[in-house]
VEXDREN-2710 file (C-alpha; in Angstrom, 1 decimal):
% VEXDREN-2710
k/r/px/py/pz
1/UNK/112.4/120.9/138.8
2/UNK/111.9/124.8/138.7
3/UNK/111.0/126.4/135.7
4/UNK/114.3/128.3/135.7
5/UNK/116.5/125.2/136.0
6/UNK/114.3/123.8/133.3
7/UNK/114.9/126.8/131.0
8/UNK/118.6/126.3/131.7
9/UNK/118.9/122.4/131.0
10/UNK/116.6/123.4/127.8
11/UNK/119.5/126.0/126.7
12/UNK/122.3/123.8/127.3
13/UNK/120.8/121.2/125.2
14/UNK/121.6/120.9/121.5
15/UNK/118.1/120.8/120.0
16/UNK/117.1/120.2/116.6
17/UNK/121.0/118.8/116.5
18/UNK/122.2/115.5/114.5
19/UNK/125.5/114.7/117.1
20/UNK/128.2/112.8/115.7
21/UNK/129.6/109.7/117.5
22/UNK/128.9/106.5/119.7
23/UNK/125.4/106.8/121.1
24/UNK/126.6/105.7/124.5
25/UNK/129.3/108.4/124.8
26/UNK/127.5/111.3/123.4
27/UNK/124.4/110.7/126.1
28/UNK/127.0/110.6/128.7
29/UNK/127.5/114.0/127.8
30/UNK/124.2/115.6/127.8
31/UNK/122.2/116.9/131.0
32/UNK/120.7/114.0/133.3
33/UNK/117.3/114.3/133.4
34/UNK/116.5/116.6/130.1
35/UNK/114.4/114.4/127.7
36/UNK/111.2/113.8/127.8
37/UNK/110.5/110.7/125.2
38/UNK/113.5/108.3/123.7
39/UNK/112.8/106.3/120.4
40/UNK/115.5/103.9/119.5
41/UNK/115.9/101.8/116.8
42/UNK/118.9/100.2/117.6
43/UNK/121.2/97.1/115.8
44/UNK/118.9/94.4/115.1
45/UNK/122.1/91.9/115.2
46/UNK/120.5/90.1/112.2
47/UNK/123.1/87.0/112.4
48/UNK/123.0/86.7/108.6
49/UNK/124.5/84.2/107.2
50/UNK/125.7/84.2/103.3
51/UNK/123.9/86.4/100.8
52/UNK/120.1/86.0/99.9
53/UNK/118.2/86.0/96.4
54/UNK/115.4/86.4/95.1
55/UNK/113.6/83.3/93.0
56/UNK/114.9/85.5/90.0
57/UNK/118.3/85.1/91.4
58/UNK/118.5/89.2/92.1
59/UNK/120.5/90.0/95.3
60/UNK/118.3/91.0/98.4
61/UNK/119.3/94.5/99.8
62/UNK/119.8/92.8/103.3
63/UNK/121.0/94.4/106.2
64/UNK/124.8/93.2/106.5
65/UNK/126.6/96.9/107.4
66/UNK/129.2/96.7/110.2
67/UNK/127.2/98.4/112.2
68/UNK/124.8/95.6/113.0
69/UNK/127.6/92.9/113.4
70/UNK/128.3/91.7/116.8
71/UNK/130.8/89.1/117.9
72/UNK/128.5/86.8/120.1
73/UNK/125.4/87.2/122.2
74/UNK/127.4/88.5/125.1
75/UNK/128.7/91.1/123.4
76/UNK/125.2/92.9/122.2
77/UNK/123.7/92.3/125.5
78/UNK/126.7/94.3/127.2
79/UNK/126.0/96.9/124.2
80/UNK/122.5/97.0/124.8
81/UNK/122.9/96.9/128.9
82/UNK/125.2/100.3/128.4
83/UNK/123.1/102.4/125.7
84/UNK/119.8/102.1/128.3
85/UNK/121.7/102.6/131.2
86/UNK/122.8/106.1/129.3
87/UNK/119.0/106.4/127.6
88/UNK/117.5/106.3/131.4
89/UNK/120.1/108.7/132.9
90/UNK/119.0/111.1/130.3
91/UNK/115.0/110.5/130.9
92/UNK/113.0/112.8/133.0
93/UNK/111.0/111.3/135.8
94/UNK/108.1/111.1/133.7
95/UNK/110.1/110.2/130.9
96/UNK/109.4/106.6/128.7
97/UNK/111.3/104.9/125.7
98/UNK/110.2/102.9/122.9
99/UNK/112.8/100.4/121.5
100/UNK/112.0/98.7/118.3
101/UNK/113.4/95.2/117.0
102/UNK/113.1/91.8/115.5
103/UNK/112.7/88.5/116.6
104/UNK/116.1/88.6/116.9
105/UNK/117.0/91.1/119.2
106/UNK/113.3/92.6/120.9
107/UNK/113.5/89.9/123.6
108/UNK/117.0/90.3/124.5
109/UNK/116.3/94.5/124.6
110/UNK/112.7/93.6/126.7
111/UNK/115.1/91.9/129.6
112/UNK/117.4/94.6/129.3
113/UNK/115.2/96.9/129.9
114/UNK/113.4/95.4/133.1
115/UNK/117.3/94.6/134.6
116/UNK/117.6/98.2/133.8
117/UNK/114.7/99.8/136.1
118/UNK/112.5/100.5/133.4
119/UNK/109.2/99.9/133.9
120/UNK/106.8/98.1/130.4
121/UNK/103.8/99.5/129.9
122/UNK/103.0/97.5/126.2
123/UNK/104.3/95.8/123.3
124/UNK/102.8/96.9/120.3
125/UNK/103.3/94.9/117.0
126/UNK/103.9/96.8/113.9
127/UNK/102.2/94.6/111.4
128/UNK/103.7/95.3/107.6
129/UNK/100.8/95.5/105.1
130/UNK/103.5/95.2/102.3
131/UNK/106.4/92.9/103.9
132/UNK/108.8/91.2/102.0
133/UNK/108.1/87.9/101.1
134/UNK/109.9/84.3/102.0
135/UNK/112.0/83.6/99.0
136/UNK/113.3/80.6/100.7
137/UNK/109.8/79.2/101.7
138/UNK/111.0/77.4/104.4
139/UNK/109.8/80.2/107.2
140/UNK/106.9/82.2/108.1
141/UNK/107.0/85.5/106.1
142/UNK/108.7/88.0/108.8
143/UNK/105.5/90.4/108.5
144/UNK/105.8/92.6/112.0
145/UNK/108.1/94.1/114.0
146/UNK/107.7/94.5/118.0
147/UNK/107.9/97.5/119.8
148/UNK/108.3/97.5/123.7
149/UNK/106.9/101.3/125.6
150/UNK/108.0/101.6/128.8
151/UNK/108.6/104.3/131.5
152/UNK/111.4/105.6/133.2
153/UNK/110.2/103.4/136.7
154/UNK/107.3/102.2/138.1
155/UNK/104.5/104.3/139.0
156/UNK/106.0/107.3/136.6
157/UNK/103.6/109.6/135.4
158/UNK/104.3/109.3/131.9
159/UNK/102.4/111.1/128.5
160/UNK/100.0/108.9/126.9
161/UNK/97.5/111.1/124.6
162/UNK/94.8/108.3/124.5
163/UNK/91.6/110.6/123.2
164/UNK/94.4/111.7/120.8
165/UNK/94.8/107.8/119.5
166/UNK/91.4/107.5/119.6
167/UNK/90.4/110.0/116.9
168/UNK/93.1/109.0/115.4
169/UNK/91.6/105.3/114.8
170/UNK/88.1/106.9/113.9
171/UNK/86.8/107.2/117.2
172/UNK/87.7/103.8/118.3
173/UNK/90.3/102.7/121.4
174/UNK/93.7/102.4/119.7
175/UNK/94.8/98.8/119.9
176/UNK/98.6/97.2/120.2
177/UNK/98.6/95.9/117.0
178/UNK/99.1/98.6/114.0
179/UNK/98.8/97.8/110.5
180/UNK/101.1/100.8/109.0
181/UNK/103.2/99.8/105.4
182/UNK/106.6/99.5/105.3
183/UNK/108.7/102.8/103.3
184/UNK/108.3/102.6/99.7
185/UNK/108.2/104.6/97.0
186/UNK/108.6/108.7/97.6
187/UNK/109.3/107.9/100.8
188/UNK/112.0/105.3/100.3
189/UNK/115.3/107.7/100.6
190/UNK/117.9/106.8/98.0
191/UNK/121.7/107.4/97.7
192/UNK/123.4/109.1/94.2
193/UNK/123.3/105.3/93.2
194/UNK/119.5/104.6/93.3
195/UNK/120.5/102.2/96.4
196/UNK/118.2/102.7/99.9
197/UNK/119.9/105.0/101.7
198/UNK/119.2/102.8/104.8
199/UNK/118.6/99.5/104.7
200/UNK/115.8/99.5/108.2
201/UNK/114.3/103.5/106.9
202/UNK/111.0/103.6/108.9
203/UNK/107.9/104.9/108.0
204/UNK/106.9/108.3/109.4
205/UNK/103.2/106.9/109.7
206/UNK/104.7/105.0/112.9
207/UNK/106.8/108.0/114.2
208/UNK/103.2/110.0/114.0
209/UNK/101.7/107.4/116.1
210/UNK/104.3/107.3/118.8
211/UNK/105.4/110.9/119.1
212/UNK/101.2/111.9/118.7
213/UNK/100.8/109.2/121.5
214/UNK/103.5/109.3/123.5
215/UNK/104.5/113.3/123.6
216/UNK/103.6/116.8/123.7
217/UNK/104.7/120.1/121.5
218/UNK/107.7/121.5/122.9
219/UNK/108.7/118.0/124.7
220/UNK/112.2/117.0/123.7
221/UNK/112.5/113.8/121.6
222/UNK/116.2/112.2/121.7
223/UNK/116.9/109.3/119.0
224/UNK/120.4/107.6/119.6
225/UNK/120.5/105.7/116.2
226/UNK/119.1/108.4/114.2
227/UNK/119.8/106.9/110.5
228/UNK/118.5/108.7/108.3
229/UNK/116.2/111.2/110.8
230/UNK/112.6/109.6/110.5
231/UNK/112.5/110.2/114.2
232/UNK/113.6/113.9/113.8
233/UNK/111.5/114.6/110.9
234/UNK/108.0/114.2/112.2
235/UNK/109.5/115.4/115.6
236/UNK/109.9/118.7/113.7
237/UNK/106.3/118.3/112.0
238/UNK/104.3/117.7/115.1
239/UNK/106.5/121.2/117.3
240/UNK/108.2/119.0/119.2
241/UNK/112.1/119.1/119.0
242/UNK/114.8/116.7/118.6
243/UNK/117.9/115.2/119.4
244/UNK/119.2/112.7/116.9
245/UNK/123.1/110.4/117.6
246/UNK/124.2/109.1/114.4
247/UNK/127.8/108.1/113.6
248/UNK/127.7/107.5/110.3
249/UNK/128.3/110.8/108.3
250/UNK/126.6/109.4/105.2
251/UNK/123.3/108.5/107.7
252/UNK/123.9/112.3/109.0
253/UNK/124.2/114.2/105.6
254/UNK/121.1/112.4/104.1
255/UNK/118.8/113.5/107.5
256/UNK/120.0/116.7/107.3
257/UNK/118.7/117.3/104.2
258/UNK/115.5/115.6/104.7
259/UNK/114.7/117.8/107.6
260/UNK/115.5/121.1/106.6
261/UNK/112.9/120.6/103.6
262/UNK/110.6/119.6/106.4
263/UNK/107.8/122.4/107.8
264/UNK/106.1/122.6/111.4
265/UNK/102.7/122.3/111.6
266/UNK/100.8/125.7/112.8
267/UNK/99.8/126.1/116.4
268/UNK/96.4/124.8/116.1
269/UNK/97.2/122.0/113.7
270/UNK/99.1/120.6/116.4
271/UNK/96.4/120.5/119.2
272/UNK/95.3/117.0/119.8
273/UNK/92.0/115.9/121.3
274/UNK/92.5/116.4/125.1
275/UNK/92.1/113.4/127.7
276/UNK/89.2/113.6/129.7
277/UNK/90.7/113.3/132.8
278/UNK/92.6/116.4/131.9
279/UNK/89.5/118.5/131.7
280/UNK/88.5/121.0/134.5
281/UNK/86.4/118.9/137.6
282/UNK/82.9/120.1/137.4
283/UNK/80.8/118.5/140.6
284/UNK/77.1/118.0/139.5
285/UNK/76.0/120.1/142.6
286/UNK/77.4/123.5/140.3
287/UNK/74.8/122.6/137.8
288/UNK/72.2/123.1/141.0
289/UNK/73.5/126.0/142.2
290/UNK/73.8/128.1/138.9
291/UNK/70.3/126.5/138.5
292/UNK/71.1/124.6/135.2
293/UNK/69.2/122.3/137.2
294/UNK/66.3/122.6/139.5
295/UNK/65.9/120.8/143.0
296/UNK/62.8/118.5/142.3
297/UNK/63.6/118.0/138.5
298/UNK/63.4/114.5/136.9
299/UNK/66.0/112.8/135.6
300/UNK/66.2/109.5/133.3
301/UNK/67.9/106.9/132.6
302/UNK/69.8/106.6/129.6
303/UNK/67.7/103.8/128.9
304/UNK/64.5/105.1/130.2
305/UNK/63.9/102.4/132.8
306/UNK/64.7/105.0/135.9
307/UNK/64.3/108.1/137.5
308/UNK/65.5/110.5/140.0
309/UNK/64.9/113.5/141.8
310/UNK/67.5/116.3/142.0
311/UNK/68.0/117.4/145.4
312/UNK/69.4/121.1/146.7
313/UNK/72.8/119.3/147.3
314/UNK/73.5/118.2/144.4
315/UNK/72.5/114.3/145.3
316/UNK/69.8/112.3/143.7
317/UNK/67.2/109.7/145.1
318/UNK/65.2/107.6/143.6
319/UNK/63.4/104.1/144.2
320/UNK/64.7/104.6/148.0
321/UNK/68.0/105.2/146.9
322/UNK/70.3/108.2/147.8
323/UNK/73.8/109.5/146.7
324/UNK/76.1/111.0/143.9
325/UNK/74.1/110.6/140.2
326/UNK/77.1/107.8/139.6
327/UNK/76.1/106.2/143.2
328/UNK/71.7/105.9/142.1
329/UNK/73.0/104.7/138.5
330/UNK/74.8/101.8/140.1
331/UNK/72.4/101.3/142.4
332/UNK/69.4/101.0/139.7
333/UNK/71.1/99.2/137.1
334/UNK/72.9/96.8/140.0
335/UNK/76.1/97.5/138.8
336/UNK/79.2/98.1/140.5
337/UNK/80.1/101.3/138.6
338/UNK/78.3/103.7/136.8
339/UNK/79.1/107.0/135.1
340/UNK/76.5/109.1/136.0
341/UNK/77.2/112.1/133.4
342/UNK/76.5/109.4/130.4
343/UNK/73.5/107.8/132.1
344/UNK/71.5/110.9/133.2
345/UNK/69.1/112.9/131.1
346/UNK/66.5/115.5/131.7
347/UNK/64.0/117.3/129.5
348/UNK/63.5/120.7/128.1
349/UNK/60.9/121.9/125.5
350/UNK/60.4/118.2/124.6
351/UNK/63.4/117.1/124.1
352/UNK/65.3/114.2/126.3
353/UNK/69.0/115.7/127.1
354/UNK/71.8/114.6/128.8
355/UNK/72.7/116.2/131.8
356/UNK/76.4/115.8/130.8
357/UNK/75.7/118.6/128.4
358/UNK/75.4/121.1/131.0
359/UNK/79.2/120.0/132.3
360/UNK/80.5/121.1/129.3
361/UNK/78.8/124.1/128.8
362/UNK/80.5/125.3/132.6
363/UNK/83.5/124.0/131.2
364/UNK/83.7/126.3/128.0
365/UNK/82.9/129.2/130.3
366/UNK/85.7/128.3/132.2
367/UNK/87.8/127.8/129.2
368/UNK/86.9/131.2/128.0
369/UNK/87.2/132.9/131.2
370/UNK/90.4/135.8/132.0
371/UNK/92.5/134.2/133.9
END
């Protein structure tokens, strides 16, 4: 796609836009090909039968509107089949979706999804820190939700800010399993009545995880059961815009207010730490030639057990060894694999450093340079 036909599917978008109407029909009538990330929270088809209580004999606020009741099994799986059929139209080639549910619809969506083309790339369970209890006592307390991430097809080269994650978790490798509370409190929208103003409102915490994750500013993030416009909210916070599909006009009016009170985040609040991968390629031979490193020069081990020479093209040898400084590392340690930017160090003034240092001073020159 050229940057001018993206410009012109960008403008014929409505961004930042609730739309009224059935999901399925409204993203029918948007561009193929135009969003970048989908988030859908759809029916969860609770099958509820009779009212609940509380021990206290109170009235549970259960989910029981008509939008969630479906006639038989058939009849949400031919729902679900047609609202990802019209989700992946809309996805760009390195588009994904995230779908979240219940035990009583997530594995029905997950099989939908795979008849569909998509491709799954992880569940992650949203464990409630605050759930509501059992009253009845004769379950398990329903404490998580599942959510299933998965890309447009196989082999798609889809967003996934992992460094982002990761300093996000304090530096340690985000795993599937997120222990986020449920909305209470100031969060918790109410109606004129006191009531929730949705009965399955969800935290922005778990919006902040999946848009920081799973997007970029600017990309366009399309919700086609909106409610009341957590999706849309922190879409706005973290630059990135929206689409939201939400028939009901009470769902509608309360997002719309919730949004326009909400402000973007300033250019640099919204830069996230940057995947390595992404970083500019800096072979260990530069360092030699700019003579950040001499031919001859020592290197150790990370551990101190080896060393290496540094030869004039950019290769290392030691202990009869010869090749790239990951190639010797592996070699040394007997390993199959070895990162040689993490295990090398040299010494200057006294002072053991590693050689990986050096790569990133090249890459802030090049950072800095005119382009």
């Amino acid at each position: 796609m050229t940057q001018l036909t993206k410009t012109k599917t960008a403008a014929a978008l409505p961004l930042n836009t609730i739309l009224s109407g059935d999901c399925i029909e409204v993203m029918n009538s948007l561009p193929e090909s135009s969003v970048d990330l989908i988030f859908a929270d759809p029916p969860y088809n609770l099958q509820l039968k009779g009212e609940l209580h509380r021990p206290d004999n109170s009235l549970v606020d259960a989910v029981d509107d008509d939008w969630d009741q479906f006639s038989s099994f058939a009849a949400y799986d031919r729902f679900t089949t047609a609202w990802l059929k019209a989700a992946r139209r809309l996805l760009k080639p390195t588009g994904a979706i995230w779908v979240i549910g219940s035990y009583h619809n997530i594995f029905r969506v997950g099989s939908a999804l795979q008849d569909q083309g998509y491709w799954l790339l992880n569940d992650v369970v949203w464990r409630k820190s605050n759930p509501m209890p059992n009253f009845r006592g004769k379950r398990f307390t329903n404490a998580h939700e599942t959510m299933i991430w998965a890309s447009k097809s196989e082999g798609a080269k889809y967003t996934f800010n992992y460094e982002a994650l990761k300093a996000l978790n304090e530096g340690i490798q985000m795993r599937s399993d997120w222990v986020l509370p449920i909305c209470t409190g100031h969060e918790r929208l109410k109606d004129a009545k006191g009531d929730k103003a949705h009965p399955t409102q969800k935290p922005e915490s778990l919006l902040h995880r999946v848009l920081l994750g799973a997007s970029n500013p600017g990309d366009v993030v399309l919700d086609p059961f909106f409610g009341t416009g957590t999706t849309g909210a922190v879409a706005k916070m973290l630059g990135r815009e929206f689409i939201g599909i939400e028939r009901e006009a009470k769902y509608r009016k309360v997002a719309q207010a919730r949004i326009a009170k909400i402000r973007k985040f300033d250019r640099e609040a919204l830069q996230v730490t940057a995947a390595k991968r992404s970083e500019p390629r800096v072979p260990f031979g530069q360092l030699v030639e700019r003579g950040m490193l001499r031919p001859g020069e020592e290197l150790l081990s990370i551990n101190g057990r080896h060393k290496a020479k540094v030869r004039a093209d950019g290769t290392l040898i030691g202990d009869d060894v010869k090749g790239s400084i990951h190639q010797v590392g592996a070699a040394l340690e007997g390993a199959p694999s070895c990162n040689g930017w993490t295990y090398w160090y040299f010494k200057r003034d006294g002072q053991t450093i590693p050689i990986d240092l050096l790569r990133q001073q090249v890459r802030a020159e090049m950072e800095t340079r005119p382009h």
